[in-house]
N, C-alpha and C positions, 0 to 999 in steps of 0.2 A: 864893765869888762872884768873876767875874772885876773888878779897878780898874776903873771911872769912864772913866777917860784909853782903856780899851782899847774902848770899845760905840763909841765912829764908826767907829775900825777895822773890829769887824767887821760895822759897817752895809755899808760901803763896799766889804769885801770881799765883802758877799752878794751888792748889789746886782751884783757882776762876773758872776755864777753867770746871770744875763737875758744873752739875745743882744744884744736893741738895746744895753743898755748895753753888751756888748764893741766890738758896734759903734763905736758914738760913740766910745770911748776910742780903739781901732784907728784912727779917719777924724782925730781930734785928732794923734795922734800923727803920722800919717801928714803932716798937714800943715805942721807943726812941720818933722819933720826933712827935708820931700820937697819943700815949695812955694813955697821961694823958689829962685830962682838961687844965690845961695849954698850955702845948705843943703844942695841936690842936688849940686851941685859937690863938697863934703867928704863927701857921702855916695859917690857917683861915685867920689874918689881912694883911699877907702879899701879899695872894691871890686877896681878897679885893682891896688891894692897886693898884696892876697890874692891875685887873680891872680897875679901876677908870682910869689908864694911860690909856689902850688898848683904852675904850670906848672916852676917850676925844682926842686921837688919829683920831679915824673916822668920831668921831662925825660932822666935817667940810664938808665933803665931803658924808655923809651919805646921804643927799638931795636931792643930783644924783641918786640913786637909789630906785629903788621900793622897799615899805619895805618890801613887803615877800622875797624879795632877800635880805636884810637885815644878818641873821644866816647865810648865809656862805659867804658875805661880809667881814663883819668883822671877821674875820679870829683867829687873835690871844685874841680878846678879847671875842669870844663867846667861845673858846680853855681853855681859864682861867675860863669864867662862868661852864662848863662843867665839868672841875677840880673842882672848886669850890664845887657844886652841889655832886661830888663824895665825897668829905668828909666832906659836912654835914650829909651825910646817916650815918659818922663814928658816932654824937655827943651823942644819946642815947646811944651807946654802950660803949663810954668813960665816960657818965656821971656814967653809972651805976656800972662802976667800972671793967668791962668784958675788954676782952683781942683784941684787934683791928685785931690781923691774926686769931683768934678762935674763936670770938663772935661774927665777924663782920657779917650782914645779910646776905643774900644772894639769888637771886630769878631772873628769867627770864629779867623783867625789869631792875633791877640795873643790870646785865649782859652787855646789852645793851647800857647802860651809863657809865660804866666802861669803856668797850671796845672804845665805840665810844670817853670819854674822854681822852682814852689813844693815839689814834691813831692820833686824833687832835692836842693835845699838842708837840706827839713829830714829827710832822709834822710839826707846826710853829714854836716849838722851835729850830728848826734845818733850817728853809727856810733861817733864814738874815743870813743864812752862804755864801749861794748861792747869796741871793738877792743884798745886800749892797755889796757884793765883787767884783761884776759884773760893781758896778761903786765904787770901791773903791777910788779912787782919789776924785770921788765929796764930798763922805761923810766924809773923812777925813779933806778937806778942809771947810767943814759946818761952821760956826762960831760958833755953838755947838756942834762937832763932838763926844764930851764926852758924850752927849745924844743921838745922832743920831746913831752912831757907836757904839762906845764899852760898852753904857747902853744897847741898845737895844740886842748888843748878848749876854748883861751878863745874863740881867733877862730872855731872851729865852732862853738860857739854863739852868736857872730856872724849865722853863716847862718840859723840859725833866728830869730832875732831880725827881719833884713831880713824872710826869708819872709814871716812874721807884718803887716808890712804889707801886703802885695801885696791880699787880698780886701778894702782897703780902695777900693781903685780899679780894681781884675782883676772877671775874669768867668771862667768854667768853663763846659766843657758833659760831657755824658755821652760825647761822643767823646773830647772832652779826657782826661777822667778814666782810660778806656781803656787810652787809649793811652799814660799816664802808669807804670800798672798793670802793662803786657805788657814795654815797656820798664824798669822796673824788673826784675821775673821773667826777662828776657832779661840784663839786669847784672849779677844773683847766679847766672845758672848759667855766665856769662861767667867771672865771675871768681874762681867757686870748681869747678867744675865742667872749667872749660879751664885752671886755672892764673892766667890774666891778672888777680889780685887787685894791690889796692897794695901798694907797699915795706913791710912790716913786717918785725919784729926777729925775729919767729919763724914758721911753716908754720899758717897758720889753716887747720882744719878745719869739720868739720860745726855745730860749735855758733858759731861767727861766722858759718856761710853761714845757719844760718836763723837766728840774729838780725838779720843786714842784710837777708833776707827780709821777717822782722816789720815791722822797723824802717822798712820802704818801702810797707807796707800799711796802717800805721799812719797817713805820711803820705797816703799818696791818700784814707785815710778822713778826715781833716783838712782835707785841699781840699775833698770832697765836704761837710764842715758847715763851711765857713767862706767860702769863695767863694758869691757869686751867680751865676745861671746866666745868661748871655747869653740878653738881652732881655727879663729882668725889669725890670720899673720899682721903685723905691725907694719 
């Protein structure tokens, strides 16, 4: 029999297993770290910051390619610009004191950028699980593995973390979704099919292009149950 001390545990964890309940937890959390002025502020610099890494990450090697190939190049730092951009939309509505899951705007385009910010994110935030693992020996032994390895999966799944907020004040629609879909499928034969993948230690092949396949259909199926759909009522 399991201890006493562990049954609210796994009350608490079942109840997780109901939608409303993710809900509610999602719209709490969401408001916490998203609805005051501050809050979003430190959530804003940290975003920023990753940028700043993502972009001086490809910056080296961006030369190689054409820049309208450029946006889905750079992978994880146009993922963070896109996150980014989704909660600036939040700042008028934090400034004015409105509630970030009930005030937040809402309208076809930001739909669009929602979704497509969400899909991104938890696509790159999830790849160097696959990518770096695949030569885990090289990047373990890097003479900065602390940055190469274990920064890099910490703060990507960062990305998935932010994501995870977004359906708490986002919306989707089935054009969204799409078109979140075609553009991924257009980013893995981009970038394994033409070469223009990211900087890695070694030559990925077929078993990275369809796991970042997977991995990006996975999340559009993740937007498509967790987002609302524009012009649902609550």
């Amino acid at each position: 029999m399991a201890p006493s001390d562990d049954v609210p545990l796994r009350r608490a964890l079942g109840r997780l297993r109901r939608p409303a309940v993710r809900r509610r937890v999602r719209a709490a959390i969401a408001e916490e770290l998203l609805g005051t002025p501050r809050s979003l502020g430190v959530v804003l610099a940290f975003v920023a910051f990753m940028l700043a890494v993502g972009a001086g990450y490809y910056a080296p090697t961006a030369g190689d390619v054409p820049v309208p190939l450029w946006p889905l190049y750079a992978d994880s730092a146009v993922a963070v610009a896109l996150g980014g951009a989704v909660l600036l939309t939040l700042v008028p509505t934090v400034r004015a004191g409105g509630s970030v899951v009930a005030d937040a705007p809402a309208s076809r385009p930001l739909a669009y950028l929602q979704t497509l910010a969400f899909v991104w994110l938890v696509t790159f935030g999830l790849w160097p699980l696959v990518s770096l693992n695949l030569a885990f020996s090289q990047y373990v032994a890097a003479p900065d593995a602390w940055i190469y390895y274990w920064g890099v999966l910490g703060t990507h799944l960062c990305f998935v973390g932010l994501a995870l907020l977004f359906p708490a004040f986002g919306r989707t629609t089935r054009g969204a979704l799409a078109l979140a879909l075609a553009l991924a499928v257009g980013n893995v034969a981009l970038d394994y099919g033409m070469g223009y993948h990211p900087p890695l230690l070694y030559e990925p092949g077929p078993l990275l292009a369809g796991a970042t396949l997977a991995i990006a259909g996975f999340a559009v199926w993740l937007a498509w149950r967790s987002f609302p759909r524009l012009g649902e009522t609550d």
